[in-house]
C-alpha positions in Angstrom: -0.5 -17.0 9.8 -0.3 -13.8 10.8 3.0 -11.8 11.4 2.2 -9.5 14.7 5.9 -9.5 15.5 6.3 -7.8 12.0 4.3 -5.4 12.5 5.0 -2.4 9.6 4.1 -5.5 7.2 1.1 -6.1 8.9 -0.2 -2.3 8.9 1.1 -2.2 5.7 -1.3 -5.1 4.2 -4.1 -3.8 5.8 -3.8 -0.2 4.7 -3.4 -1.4 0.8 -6.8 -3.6 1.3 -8.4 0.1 2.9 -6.7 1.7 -0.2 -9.5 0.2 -2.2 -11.6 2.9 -0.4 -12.3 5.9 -2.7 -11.3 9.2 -1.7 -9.0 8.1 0.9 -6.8 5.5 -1.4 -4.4 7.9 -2.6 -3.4 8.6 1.6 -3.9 5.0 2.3 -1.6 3.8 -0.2 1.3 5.9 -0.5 1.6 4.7 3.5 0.6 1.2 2.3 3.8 1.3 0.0 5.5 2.5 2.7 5.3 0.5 5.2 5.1 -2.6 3.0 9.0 -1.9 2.1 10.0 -1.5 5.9 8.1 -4.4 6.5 9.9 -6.4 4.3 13.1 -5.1 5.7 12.5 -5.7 9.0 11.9 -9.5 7.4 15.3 -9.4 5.2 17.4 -8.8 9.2 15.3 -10.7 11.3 13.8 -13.9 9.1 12.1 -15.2 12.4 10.0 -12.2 12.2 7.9 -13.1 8.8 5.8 -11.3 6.6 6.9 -10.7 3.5 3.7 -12.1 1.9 1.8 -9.3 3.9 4.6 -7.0 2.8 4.2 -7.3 -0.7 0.4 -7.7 -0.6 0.3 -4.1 0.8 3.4 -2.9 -1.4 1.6 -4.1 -4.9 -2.2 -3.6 -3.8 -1.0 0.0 -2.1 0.6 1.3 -5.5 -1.8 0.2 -7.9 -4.6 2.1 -6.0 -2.5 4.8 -5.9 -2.0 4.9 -9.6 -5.7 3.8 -10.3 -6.4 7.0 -8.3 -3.9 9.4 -9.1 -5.3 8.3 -13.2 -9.0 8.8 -11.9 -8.2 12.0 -11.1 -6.3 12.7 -14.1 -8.8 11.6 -15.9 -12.0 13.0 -14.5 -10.3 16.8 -13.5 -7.6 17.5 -15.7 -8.6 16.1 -19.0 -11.7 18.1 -18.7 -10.5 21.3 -17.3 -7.7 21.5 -20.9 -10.4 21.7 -22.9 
């Protein structure tokens, strides 16, 4: 089922899958995040709208590649650059 009249959870899912995407994930899902919790807003006042499966799908796969990133970069420029 797909929720096209919910459609900030819908970007929102698709832009935490595309946050798997090195280089861009960071960008990909901080907006993932975002739009995952206005989805699920949107779904909260208007229940015959839907998506709060897609919502959270793009909230939780949208901030782990953003921390999976943000600690790849940690890792692989600062941690080198202190010693």
């Amino acid at each position: 089922m797909i929720p096209y009249k919910n459609v900030p959870a819908l970007v929102g899912y698709y832009l935490g899958i595309f946050s798997l995407i090195p280089c861009l994930g960071v960008l990909l899902g901080i907006a993932a995040v975002v739009l995952g919790i206005l989805g699920l807003r949107k779904a909260g006042r208007q229940p015959e709208v839907k998506g709060k499966v897609h919502a959270w799908v793009g909230i939780v796969i949208g901030g782990l590649s953003v921390l999976a990133h943000s600690v790849f970069v940690l890792a692989a420029v600062v941690v080198p650059a202190l010693r």
